[in-house]
C-alpha positions in Angstrom: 27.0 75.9 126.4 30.2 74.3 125.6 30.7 70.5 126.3 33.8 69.0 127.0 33.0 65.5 125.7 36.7 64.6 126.5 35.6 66.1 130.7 32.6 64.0 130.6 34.1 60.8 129.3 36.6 60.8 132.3 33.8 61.7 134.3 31.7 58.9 133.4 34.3 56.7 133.8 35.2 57.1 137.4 31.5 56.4 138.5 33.4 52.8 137.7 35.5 53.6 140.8 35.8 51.4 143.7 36.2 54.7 146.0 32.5 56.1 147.5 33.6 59.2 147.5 35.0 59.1 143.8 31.8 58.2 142.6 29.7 60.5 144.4 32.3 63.7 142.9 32.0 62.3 139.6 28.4 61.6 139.7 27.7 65.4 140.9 30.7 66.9 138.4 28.5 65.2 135.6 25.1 66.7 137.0 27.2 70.4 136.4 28.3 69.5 133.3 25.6 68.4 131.4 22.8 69.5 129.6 20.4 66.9 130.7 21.2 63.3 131.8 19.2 62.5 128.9 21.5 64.0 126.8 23.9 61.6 128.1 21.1 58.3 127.5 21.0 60.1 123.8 24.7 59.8 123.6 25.3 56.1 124.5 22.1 54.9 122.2 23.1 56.8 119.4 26.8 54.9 119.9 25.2 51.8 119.6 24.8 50.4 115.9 21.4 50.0 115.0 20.4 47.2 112.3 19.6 50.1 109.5 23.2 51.4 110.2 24.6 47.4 110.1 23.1 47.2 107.0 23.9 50.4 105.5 28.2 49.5 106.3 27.7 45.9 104.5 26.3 47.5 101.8 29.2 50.3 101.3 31.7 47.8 102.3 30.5 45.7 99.2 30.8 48.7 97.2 34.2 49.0 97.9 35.1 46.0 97.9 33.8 45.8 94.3 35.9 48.8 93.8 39.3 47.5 95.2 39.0 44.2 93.2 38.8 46.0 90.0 41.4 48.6 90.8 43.3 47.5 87.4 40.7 49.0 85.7 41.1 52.3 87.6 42.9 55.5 86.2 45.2 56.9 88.3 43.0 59.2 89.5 40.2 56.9 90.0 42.7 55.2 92.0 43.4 58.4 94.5 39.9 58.7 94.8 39.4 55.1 95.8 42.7 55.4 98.5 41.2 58.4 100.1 37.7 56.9 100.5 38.8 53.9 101.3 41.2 55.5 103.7 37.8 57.6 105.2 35.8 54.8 105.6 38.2 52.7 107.9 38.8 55.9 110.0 35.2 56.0 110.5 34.0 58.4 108.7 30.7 58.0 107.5 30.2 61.8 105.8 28.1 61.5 102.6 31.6 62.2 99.8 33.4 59.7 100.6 30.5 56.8 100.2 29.2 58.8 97.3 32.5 58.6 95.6 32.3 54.7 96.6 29.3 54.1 94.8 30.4 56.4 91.8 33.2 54.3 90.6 31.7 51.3 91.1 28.4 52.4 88.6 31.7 53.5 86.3 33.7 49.9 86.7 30.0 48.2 86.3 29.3 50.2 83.2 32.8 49.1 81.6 32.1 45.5 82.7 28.9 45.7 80.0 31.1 47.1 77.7 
């Protein structure tokens, strides 16, 4: 089964509607589209940030921000890398490359600190 996330979003958003009869369509178009409601209830927790997740951000935020304040130390690139990351990360996207390549440079600017 295919889900139209886009579908259910307007969905969900006229059970808002001040019209009965809007509400009662939208409410039954959702019971057709769905799974399960409770993949719905899955769907709203899991957009809410949990304190792990809270922490997990500060802590790659701090790791770039380590990185963009020693960017005269970067090659050029180290730089790229660091734009395109850095450029992931404030679009949201929290796959595992562009925080691994976070953490990589700053180990590499750390190590050249001791230096």
């Amino acid at each position: 089964m295919t889900i139209d996330r886009e579908r259910i979003a307007k969905l969900v958003g006229r059970l808002g509607s001040d019209a009965d009869g809007e509400r009662l369509a939208a409410l039954d178009a959702l019971g057709k589209a769905l799974p399960s409601w409770n993949w719905l209830c899955d769907i709203v927790r899991g957009a809410l940030p949990q304190p792990r997740e809270k922490l997990f951000d500060r802590l790659v935020r701090a790791e770039l921000n380590y990185v963009l304040a020693g960017s005269w130390a970067l090659s050029a690139a180290e730089a790229e890398v660091a734009r395109r990351a850095h450029t992931a990360l404030d679009a949201g996207d929290a796959s595992i490359e562009p925080i691994q390549e976070i953490c990589d440079l700053a180990a590499s600017l750390r190590r050249r600190a001791r230096r």
